[in-house]
Backbone as JSON, one array per atom type, in Angstrom:
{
  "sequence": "XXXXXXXXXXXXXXXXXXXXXXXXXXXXXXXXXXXXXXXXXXXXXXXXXXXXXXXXXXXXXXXXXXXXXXXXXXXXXXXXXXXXXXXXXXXXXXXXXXXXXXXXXXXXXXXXXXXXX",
  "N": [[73.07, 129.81, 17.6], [72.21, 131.66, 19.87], [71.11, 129.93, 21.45], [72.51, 128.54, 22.4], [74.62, 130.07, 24.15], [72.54, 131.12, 26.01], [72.48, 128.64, 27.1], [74.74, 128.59, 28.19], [74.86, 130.87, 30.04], [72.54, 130.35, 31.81], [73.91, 127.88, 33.02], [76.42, 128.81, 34.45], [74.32, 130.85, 36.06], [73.66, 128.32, 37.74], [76.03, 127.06, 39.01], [77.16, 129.55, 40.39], [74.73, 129.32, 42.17], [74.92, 126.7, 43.54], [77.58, 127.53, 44.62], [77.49, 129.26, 46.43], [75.57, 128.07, 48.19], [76.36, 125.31, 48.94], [79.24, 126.33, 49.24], [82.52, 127.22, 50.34], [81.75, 128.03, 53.98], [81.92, 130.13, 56.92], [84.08, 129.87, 59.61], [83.42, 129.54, 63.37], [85.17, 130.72, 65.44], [86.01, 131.34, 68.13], [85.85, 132.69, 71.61], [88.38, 135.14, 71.81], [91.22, 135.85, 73.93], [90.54, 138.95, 75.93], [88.18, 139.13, 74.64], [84.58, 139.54, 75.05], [83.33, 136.74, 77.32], [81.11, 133.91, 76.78], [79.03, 133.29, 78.61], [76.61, 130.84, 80.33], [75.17, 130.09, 82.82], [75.12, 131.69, 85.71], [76.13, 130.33, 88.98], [76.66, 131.94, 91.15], [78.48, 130.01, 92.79], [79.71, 128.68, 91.02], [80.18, 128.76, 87.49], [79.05, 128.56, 84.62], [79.95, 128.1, 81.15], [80.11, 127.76, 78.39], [78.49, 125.08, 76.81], [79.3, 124.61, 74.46], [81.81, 122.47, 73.77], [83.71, 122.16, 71.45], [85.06, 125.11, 71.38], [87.94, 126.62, 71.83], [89.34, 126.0, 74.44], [91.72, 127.72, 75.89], [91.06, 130.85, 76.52], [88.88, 130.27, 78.76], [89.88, 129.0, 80.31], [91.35, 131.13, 81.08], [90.49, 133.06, 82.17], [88.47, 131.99, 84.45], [90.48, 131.33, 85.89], [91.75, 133.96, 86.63], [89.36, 134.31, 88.19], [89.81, 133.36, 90.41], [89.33, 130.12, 90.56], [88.39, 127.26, 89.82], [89.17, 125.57, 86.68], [87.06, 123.55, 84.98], [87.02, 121.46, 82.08], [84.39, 119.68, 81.42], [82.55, 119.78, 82.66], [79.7, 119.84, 85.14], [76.51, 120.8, 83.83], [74.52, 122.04, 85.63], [73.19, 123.54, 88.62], [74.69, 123.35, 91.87], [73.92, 122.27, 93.75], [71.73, 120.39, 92.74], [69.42, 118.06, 92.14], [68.6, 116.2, 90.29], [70.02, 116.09, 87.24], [70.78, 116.77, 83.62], [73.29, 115.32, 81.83], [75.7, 116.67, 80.32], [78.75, 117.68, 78.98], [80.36, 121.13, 79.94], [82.24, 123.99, 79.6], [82.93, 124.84, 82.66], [83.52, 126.61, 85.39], [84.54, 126.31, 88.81], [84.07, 128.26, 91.85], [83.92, 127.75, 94.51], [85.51, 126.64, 96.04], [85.76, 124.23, 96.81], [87.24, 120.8, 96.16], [86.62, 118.34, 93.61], [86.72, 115.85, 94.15], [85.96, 115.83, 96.81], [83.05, 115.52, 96.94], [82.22, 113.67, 95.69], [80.63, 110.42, 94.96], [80.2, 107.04, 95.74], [79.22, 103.82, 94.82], [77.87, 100.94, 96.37], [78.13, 97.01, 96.01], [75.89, 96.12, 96.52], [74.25, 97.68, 95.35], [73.53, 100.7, 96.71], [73.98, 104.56, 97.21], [76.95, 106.12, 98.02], [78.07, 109.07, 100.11], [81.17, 110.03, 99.53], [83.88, 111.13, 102.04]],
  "CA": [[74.02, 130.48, 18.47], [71.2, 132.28, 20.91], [70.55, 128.84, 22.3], [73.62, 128.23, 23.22], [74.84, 131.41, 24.9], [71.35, 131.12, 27.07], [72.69, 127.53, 28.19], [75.86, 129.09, 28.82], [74.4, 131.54, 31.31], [71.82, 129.11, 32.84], [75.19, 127.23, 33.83], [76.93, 130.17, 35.12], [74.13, 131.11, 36.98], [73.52, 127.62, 38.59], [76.65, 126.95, 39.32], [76.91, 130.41, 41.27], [74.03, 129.13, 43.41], [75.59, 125.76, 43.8], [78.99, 128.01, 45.51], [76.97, 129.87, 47.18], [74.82, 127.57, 49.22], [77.34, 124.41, 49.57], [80.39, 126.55, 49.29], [82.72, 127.41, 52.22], [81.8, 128.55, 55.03], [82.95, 130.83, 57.98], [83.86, 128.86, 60.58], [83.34, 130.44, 64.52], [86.9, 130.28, 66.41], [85.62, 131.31, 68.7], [86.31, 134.2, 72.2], [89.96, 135.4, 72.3], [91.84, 136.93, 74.88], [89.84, 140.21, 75.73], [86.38, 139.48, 74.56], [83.7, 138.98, 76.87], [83.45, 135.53, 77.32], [79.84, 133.6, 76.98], [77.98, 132.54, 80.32], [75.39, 130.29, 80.15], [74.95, 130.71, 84.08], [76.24, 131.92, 87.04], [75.13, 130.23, 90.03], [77.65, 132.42, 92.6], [79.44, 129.26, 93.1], [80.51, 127.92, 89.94], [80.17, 129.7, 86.35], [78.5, 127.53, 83.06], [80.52, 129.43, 80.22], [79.41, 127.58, 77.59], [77.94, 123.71, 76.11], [80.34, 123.94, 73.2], [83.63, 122.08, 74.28], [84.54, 122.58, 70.68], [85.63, 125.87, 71.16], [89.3, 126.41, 72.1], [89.61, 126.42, 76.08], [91.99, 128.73, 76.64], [90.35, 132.2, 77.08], [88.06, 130.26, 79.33], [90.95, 128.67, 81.39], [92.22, 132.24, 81.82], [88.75, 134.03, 83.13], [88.5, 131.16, 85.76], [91.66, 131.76, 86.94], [91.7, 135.12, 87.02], [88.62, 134.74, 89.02], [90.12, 132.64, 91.91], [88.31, 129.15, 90.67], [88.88, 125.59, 88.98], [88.35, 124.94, 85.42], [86.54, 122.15, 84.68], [86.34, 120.99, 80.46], [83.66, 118.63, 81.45], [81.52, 120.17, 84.27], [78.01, 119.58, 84.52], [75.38, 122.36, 83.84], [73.51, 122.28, 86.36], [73.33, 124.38, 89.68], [75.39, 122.88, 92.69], [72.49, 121.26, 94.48], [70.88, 119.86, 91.86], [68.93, 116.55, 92.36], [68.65, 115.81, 88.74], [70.89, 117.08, 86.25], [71.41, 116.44, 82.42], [74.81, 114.69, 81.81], [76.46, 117.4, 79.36], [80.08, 118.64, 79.33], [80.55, 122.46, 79.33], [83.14, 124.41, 80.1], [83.01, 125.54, 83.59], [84.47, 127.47, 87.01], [83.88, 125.9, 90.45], [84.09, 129.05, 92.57], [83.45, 127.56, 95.76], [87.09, 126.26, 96.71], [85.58, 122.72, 96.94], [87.8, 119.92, 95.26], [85.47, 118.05, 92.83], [86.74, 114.75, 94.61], [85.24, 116.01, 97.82], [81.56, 115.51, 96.55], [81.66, 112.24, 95.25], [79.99, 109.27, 95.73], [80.87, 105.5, 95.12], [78.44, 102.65, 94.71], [78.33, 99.25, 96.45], [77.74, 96.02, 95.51], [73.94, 95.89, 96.77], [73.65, 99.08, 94.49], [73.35, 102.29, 97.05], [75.18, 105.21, 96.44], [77.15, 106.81, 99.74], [79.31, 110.47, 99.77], [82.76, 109.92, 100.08], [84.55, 112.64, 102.43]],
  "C": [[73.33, 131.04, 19.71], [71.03, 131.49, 21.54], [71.9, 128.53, 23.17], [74.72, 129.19, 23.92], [73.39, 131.41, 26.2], [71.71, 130.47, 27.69], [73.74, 127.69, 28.99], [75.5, 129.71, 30.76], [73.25, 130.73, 32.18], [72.87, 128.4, 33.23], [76.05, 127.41, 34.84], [75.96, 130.13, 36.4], [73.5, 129.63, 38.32], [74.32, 127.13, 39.31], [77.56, 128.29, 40.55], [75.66, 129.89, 42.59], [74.64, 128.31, 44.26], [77.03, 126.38, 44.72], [78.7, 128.52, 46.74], [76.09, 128.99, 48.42], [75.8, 126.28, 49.56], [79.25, 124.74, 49.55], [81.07, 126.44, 50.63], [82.15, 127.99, 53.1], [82.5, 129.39, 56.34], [82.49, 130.33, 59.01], [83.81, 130.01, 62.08], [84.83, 130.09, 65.2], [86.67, 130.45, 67.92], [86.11, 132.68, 69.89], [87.81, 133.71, 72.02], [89.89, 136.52, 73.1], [91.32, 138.94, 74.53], [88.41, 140.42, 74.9], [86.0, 138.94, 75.43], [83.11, 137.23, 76.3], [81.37, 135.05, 77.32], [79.48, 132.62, 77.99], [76.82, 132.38, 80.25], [74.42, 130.52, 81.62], [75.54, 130.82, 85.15], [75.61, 131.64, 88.37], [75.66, 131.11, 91.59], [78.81, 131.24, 92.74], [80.07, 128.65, 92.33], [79.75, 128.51, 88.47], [79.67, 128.43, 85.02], [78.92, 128.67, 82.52], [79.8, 129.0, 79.09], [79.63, 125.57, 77.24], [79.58, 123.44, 75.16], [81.96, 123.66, 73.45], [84.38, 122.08, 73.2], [85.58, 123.5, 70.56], [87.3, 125.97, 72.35], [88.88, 127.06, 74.24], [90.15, 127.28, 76.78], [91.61, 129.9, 77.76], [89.48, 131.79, 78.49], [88.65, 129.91, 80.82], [91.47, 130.18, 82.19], [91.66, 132.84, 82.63], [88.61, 133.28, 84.41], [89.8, 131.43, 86.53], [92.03, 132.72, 87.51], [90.55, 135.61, 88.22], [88.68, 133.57, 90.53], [89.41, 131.03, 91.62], [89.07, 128.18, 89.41], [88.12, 125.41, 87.77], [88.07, 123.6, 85.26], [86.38, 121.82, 82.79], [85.08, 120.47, 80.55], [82.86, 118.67, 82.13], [80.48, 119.88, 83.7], [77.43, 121.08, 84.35], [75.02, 122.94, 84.9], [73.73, 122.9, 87.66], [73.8, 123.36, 91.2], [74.7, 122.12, 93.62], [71.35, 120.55, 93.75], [70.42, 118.39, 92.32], [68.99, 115.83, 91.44], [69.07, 116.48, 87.86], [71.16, 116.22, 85.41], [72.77, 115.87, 82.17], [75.43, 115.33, 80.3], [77.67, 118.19, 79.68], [79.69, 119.94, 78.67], [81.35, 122.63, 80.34], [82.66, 125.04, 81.97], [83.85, 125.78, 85.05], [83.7, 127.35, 87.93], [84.45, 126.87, 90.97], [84.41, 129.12, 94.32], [84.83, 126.63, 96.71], [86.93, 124.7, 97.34], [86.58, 122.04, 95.71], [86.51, 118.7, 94.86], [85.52, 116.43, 93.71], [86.07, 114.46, 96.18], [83.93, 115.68, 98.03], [81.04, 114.33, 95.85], [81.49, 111.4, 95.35], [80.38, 107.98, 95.05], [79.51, 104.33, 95.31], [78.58, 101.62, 95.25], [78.13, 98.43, 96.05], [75.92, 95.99, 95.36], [73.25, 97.24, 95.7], [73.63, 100.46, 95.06], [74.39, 102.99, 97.16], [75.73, 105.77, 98.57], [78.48, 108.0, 99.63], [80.58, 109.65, 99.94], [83.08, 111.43, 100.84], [85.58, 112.38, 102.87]]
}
């Protein structure tokens, strides 16, 4: 009987670990309306809030707007004059009252790139 009351609780308590380390989890939801929002950086002219496009857009839609500027889902990181910049969506706010179509460039056949304005 002692043996098998021990295996009992060796079961118990492995199966407690087992909940504990691949159980659920708490998931992040992420800011709502009235927390401070996370800014990766602020270059003056356009705002990096954050990498993770998981999190729900809203709140982030609202802060940009509230601050006179264009949300982007998909913006780049990087600082508005950049020469070389990473190719990662994050949320961010163009500040600078430029339209994003203003700044972009088209390719020709022979390969070189040329602004559009």
């Amino acid at each position: 009987m002692g043996k098998k009351i021990f295996y009992i609780i060796i079961a118990i308590v492995v199966l407690l670990a087992v909940y504990y380390l691949v159980g659920p989890t708490k998931q992040v939801e992420g800011p709502t309306p009235g927390d401070e929002l996370p800014i990766e950086n602020d270059f003056g002219s356009k705002i990096v809030y954050t990498t993770n496009v998981e999190l729900d857009p809203g709140p982030f839609e609202a802060d940009c707007e509230a601050r006179g500027g264009t949300f982007d889902g998909c913006g780049s990181v990087c600082e508005p004059e950049a020469d070389i910049c990473a190719e990662v969506c994050a949320y961010t706010c163009d500040l600078s009252g430029e339209d994003a179509g203003e700044n972009a460039t088209t390719t020709t056949e022979n390969g070189t790139s040329t602004e559009m304005e």
